[in-house]
N, C-alpha and C positions, 0 to 999 in steps of 0.2 A: 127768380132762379128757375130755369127749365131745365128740369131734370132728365141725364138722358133714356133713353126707353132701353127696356132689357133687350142682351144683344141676340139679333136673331140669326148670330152662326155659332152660336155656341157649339163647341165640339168638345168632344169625350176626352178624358185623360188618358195615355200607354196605359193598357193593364199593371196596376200595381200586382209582384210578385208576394205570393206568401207560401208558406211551408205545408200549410195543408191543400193549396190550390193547384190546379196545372202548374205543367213548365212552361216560361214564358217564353216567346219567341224574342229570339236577339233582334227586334227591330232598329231599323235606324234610327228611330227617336230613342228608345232607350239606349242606346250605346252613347247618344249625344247626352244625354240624361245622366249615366255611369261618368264624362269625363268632365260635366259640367258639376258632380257632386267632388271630384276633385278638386277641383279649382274652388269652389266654395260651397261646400256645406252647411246647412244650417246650424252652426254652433253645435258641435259631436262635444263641444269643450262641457256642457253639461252634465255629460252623464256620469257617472259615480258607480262603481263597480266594487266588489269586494275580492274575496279567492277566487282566480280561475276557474272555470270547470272543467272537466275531462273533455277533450277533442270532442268525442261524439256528442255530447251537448251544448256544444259551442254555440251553432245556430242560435240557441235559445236566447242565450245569454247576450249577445250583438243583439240581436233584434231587439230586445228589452232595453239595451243600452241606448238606443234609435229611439226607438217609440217612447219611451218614458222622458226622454228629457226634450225631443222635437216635438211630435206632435197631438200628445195625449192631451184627452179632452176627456172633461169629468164624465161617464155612464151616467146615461137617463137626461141629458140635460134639456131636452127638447119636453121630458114632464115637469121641469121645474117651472115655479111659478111665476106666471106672467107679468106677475104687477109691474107698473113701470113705478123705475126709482128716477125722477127728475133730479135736475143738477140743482139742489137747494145749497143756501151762504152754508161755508164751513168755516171754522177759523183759516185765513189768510186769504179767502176767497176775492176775489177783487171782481171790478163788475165785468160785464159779457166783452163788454167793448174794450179790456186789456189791452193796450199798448197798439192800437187800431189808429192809423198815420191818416187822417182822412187825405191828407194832400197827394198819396199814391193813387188815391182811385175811389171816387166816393162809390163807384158801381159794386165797389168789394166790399163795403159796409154789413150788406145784407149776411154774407158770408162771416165775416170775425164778427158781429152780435148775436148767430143765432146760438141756442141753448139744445146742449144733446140730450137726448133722452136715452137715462137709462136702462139695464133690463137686466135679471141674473137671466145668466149662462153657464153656471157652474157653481159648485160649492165655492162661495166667496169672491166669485168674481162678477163684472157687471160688463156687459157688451151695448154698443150703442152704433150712432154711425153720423159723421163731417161729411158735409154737403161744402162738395167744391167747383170751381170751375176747370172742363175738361180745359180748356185753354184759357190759361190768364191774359192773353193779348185781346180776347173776347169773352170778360166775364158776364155778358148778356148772353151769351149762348149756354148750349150743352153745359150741362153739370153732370158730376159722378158722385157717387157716395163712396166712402172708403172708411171699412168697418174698423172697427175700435176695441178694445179692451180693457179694464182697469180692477186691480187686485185695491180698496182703501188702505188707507195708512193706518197701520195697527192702535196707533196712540193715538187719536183724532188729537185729541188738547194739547200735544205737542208738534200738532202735523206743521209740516213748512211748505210745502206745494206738490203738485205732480211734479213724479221724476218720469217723462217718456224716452222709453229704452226703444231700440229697433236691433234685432238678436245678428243681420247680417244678409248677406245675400249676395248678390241682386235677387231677390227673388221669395225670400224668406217671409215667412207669416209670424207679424210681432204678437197677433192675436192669436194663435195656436201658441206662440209661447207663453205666455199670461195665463191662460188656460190649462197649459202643463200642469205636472207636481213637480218641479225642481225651479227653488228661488232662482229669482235673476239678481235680487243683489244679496247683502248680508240682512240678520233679521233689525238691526239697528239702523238700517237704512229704510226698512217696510217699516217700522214703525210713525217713521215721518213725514213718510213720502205716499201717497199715492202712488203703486207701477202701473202705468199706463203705456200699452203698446198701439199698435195699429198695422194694417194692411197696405204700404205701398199703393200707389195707384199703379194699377195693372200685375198687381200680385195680389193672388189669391180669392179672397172676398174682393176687395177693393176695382171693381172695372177691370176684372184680372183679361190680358192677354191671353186670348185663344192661337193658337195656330191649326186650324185644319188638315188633319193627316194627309199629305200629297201622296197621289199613287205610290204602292210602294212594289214595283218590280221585284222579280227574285234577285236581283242584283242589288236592291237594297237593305236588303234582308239582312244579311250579315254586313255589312259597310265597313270597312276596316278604318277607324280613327286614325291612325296611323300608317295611311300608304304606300309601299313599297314596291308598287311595280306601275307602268303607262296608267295600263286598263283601272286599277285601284284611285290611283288619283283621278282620273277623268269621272268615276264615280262617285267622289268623293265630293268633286266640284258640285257636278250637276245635283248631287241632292245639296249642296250646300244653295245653289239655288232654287230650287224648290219647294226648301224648307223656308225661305223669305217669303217667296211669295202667297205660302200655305198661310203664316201669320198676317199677311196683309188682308187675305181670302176672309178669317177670321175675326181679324179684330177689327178691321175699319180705320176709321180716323181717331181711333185708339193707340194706333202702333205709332203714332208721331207725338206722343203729350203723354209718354212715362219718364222720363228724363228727372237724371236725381234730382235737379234746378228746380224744375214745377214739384217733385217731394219738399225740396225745401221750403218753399211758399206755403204747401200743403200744412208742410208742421208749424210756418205761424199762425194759420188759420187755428189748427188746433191750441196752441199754446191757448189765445185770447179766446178762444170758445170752453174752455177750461177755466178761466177766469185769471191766469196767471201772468203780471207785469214782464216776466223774464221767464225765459224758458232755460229750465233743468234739464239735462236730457245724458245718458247713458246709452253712448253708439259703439257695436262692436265691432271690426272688421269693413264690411262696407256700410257699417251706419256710421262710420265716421265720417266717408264719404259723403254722405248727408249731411251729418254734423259741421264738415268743413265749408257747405255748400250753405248751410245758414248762417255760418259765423260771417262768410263774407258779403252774405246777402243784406242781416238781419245782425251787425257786430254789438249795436246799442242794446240789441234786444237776449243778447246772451248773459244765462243765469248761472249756474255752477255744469260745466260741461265737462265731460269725458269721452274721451275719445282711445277706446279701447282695442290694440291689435291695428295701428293706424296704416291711412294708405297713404302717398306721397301723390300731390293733386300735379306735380309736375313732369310724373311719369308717363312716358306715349305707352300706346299699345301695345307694342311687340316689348319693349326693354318691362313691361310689367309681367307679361308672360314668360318674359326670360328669367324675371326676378325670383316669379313663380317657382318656376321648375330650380332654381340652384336653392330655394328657398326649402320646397321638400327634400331636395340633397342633402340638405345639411342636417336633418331634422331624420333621414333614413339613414344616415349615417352614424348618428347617436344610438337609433335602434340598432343598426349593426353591431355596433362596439359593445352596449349592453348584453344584446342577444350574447355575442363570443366570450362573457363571460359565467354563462349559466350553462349547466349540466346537459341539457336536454337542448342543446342549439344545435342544428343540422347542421347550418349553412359553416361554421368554422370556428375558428380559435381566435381568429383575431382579425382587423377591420380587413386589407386585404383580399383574405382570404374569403369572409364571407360575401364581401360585394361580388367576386369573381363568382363562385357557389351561386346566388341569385342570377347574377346577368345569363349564368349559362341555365337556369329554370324558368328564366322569363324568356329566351331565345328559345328552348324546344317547347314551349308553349307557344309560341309564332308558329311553329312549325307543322307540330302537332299535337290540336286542344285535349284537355285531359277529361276524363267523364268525372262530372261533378254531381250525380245524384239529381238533386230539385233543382239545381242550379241549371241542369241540363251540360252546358261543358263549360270548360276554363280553357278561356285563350290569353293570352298577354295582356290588349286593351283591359279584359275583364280585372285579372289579375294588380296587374297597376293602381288599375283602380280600385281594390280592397285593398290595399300596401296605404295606399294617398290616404284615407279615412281614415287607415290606424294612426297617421301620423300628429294627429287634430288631438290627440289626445294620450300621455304616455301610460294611461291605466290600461288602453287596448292593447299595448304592446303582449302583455302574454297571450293573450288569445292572436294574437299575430304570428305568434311564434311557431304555437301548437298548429294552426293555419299552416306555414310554409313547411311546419313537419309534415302532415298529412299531405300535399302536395306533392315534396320529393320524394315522398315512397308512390306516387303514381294516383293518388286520389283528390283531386279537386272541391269537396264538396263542401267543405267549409268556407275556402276563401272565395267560393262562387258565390254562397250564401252570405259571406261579410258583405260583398261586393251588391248583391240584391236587396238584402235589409237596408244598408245604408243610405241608400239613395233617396231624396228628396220626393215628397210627395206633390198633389196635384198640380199646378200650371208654375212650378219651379223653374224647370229649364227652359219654357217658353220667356216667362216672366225675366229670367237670366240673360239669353242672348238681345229681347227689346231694348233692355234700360241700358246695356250695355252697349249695344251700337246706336245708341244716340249720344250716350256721354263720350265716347271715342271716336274719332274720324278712323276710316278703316286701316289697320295695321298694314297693309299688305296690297299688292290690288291683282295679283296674281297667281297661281300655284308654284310657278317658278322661283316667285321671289323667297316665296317659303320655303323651297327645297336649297336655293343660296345660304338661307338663317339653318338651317340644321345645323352643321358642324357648332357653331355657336351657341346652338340648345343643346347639343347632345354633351357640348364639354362643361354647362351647367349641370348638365344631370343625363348620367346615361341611362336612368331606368326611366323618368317622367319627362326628358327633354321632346323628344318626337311629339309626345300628346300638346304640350303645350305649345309647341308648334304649329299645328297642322290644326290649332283652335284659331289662333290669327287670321283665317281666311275665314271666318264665322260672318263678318259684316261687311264683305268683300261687294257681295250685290245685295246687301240689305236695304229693300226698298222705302225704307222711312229715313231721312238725311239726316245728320248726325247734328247737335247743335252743342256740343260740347267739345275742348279741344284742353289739352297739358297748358296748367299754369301753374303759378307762383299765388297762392295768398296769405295775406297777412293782416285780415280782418282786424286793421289797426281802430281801437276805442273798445276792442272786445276787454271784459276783464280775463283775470287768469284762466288759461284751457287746460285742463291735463290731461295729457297725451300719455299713454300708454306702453309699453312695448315689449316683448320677451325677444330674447337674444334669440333664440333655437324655434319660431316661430313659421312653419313651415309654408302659409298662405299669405302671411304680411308680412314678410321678410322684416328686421329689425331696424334694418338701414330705413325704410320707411317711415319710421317713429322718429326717429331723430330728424331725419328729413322735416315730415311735419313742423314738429316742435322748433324747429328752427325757423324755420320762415314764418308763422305764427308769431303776430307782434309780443303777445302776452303768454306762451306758448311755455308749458312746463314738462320736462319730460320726468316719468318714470320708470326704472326698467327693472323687470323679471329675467334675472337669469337660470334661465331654464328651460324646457320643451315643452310644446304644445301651443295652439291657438290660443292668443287671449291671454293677459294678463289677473284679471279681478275675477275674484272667488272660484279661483282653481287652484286653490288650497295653500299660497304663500300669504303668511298672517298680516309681514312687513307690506306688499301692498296694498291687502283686505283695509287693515286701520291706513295709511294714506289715504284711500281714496273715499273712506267711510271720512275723516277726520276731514276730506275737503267740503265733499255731500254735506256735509248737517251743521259743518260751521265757518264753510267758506273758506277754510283754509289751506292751502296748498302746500305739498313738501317743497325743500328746496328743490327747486332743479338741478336735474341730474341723480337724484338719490336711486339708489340700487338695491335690485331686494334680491333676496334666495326664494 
């Protein structure tokens, strides 16, 4: 295995914003950054919030919400001790060479026998690292490493195997989640499982995707995600290709070999480097995507899976961005009606009334941005985008509220600040638009065509439609070709899947889960009805025990069963 050499264009990440640093500049990687945490953020479904606080400490409390449940990482970990913890037999351990098909490729042998070495990297956690091939069509070449994660199984004497989770993305770090302090499953499910996450390849640790910041003119500086006039679009374009060619600049022969397909691959190699016969695995959002990409890879090889917040693998480009946008519709629309019944709600009395109250404070923020303090100012795109974050989660909704209060009295500075806390850290939105213009052939192939689909985003959603939009031309000239395309699978010899879903689900719209679960030969659905991202342990008990009762003993609800 010849490992590949560390990359020598590595380049710097946007300034992450923080409350005691400068104000950041609106650059146009961050504002792509702001609309690509719309569209998927890393699981906001984590966080856990108590009483509101008073507007002016609002900041505090968002930021905490962010940090604590994305990407906190125990203090001092780099003084913890080094000793390596080796993958020694545990009960259920089976040998290196797990479910290793020699007739696909004896050159990949090397690959599913080797043994990870482990290492603490935090109170109770162990981090290690799978040596793969950057291209499986040539596993004698280049290899990557793609770093790892793993919390053990509380009860070793009851343990049943690793369950590997991947929190979402494209772009998401499963190892910053592991390393968190907020479970990923229930405490009945750690106790038998191993949580084992990992870094995508070209996300984060893992061979992450660099793009090199391309010139950035004064006209890129503020870039309008949303363009409304010649001049705006024409700039729009031109960074939209500049920002391709930056990641090519950057990553090399990286930026063709992130594709969810070679992930899937990736996570047999782990399953049998783990030592486990069948692979468990816990995917939220776009780790379903994943999820579903093994099952049709690898159907023999599926163990108790979940597929949480699902996506529909038969969806094109544009009709998922459109899904998108009526998806948060639906989901700001729940806040609306909520909002019109509390005391202290600005926008109105009732649905109407408040979405009118909004569209007319997101239009004079087009117009004219508001002074937002540290945020520096609030414009629409900005604004949108802290509106889209609340939506991942209905415990943000009061600090969203007291948000659009401070707003229409003329102050920005908290929903600037929602809008800059939230946002995904290191090589996320790089990492975002690679995997994502290779698993889709290009939406779109022109500005034009996008400006034709408006009326059709905007009647999906007048406040999120234009953004999602005017994202379709993301891989318009993305210089690595696409090797994924909208299909049907039906991973037929899989045993039971259970697929996921909440009705009021604003980034994997619902119709998606049923979608899934339907064309899934063995394909169970579950539904949440209710708001937010993500069905499991976001606090309805009825799916918590389903999907704990399939985890630890193989059993599945009926299909179709419905929870509050």
């Amino acid at each position: 295995m010849n490992t590949q050499p560390p990359d020598p264009h590595h380049a710097s990440d946007p300034p992450r914003p923080t409350r005691s640093g400068p104000v950041p500049r609106w650059t146009a990687k961050l504002r792509r950054s702001l609309h690509r945490t719309l569209t998927e953020p890393p699981t906001l479904r984590h966080g856990r919030v108590g009483d509101i606080v008073a507007p002016g400490a609002l900041h505090q409390w968002w930021t905490q919400v962010w940090r604590t449940g994305l990407v906190a990482v125990v203090a001092g970990g780099v003084l913890l001790s080094m000793l390596l913890i080796h993958g020694s037999p545990v009960p259920g351990f089976k040998s290196a060479a797990a479910g290793f098909d020699a007739s696909r490729s004896a050159e990949l042998r090397p690959f599913y026998t080797q043994k990870i070495t482990w290492h603490a990297c935090g109170t109770g956690v162990q981090c290690g690292q799978l040596e793969v091939p950057l291209d499986y069509a040539d596993p004698d070449g280049p290899t990557i490493q793609l770093a790892l994660a793993r919390r053990l199984a509380t009860d070793p004497d009851e343990r049943i195997g690793s369950l590997v989770h991947n929190p979402g993305g494209p772009g998401g770090s499963g190892v910053e989640m592991v390393q968190g302090s907020i479970p990923l499953t229930s405490e009945k499910v750690h106790s038998q499982y191993d949580i084992v996450s990992f870094d995508p390849r070209g996300v984060a640790q893992s061979a992450p995707i660099r793009c090199a910041p391309p010139a950035e003119p004064a006209d890129y500086v503020s870039l309008d995600i949303t363009p409304d006039n010649p001049a705006e679009v024409t700039t729009f374009v031109e960074y939209q290709k500049e920002y391709g060619a930056a990641c090519q600049a950057g990553s090399g022969e990286r930026l063709a070999h992130v594709s969810t397909r070679e992930t899937a691959r990736d996570l047999d190699v782990l399953r049998a480097a783990l030592g486990d016969e069948k692979l468990n695995y816990l995917g939220v959002s776009y780790g379903t995507e994943i999820g579903t990409a093994y099952a049709e890879e690898f159907p023999d090889r599926v163990g108790r899976m979940v597929l949480d917040a699902a996506v529909d693998p038969r969806i094109n480009r544009l009709d998922f961005l459109r899904d998108q946008a009526a998806g948060f519709q639906l989901t700001l629309d729940a806040f609306l009606t909520d909002c019109a019944t509390k005391a202290d709600c600005r926008l109105g009395t009732d649905l109407p009334g408040a979405r009118q109250r909004l569209n007319e404070l997101l239009a004079s923020l087009d117009r004219k941005p508001l002074p937002a303090a540290e945020a520096g100012t609030l414009d629409r795109d900005t604004a949108v985008g802290a509106i889209g974050q609340a939506m991942y989660n209905k415990e943000a909704w009061p600090a969203l509220r007291a948000a659009l209060e401070q707003a229409l009295a003329g102050n920005g500075a908290d929903l600037g600040l929602m809008a800059l806390s939230g946002g995904p850290g290191g090589n996320f939105s790089d990492a975002f638009a690679a995997i994502n213009c290779l698993d889709f052939p290009p939406a779109v192939t022109s500005a034009e065509q996008i400006q034709a689909q408006l009326p059709s985003f905007r009647k999906a959603s007048p406040v999120f439609g234009e953004s999602f939009a005017w994202e379709a031309l993301s891989c318009t000239n993305w210089p690595a070709k696409p090797v994924g395309t909208p299909h049907e699978v039906n991973a037929p010899g899989a045993p039971p899947i259970l697929v996921v879903g909440t009705t009021r689900d604003p980034a994997t719209p619902y119709v998606w889960a049923q979608g899934l679960a339907e064309q899934l030969d063995s394909g169970v659905l579950l539904t949440r009805e209710g708001d937010g991202h993500s069905g499991y342990v976001m606090g309805s008990t009825c799916v918590d025990d389903a999907v704990d009762t399939y985890l630890l003993q193989g059993r599945p609800p009926a299909d179709g069963t419905r929870c509050a």
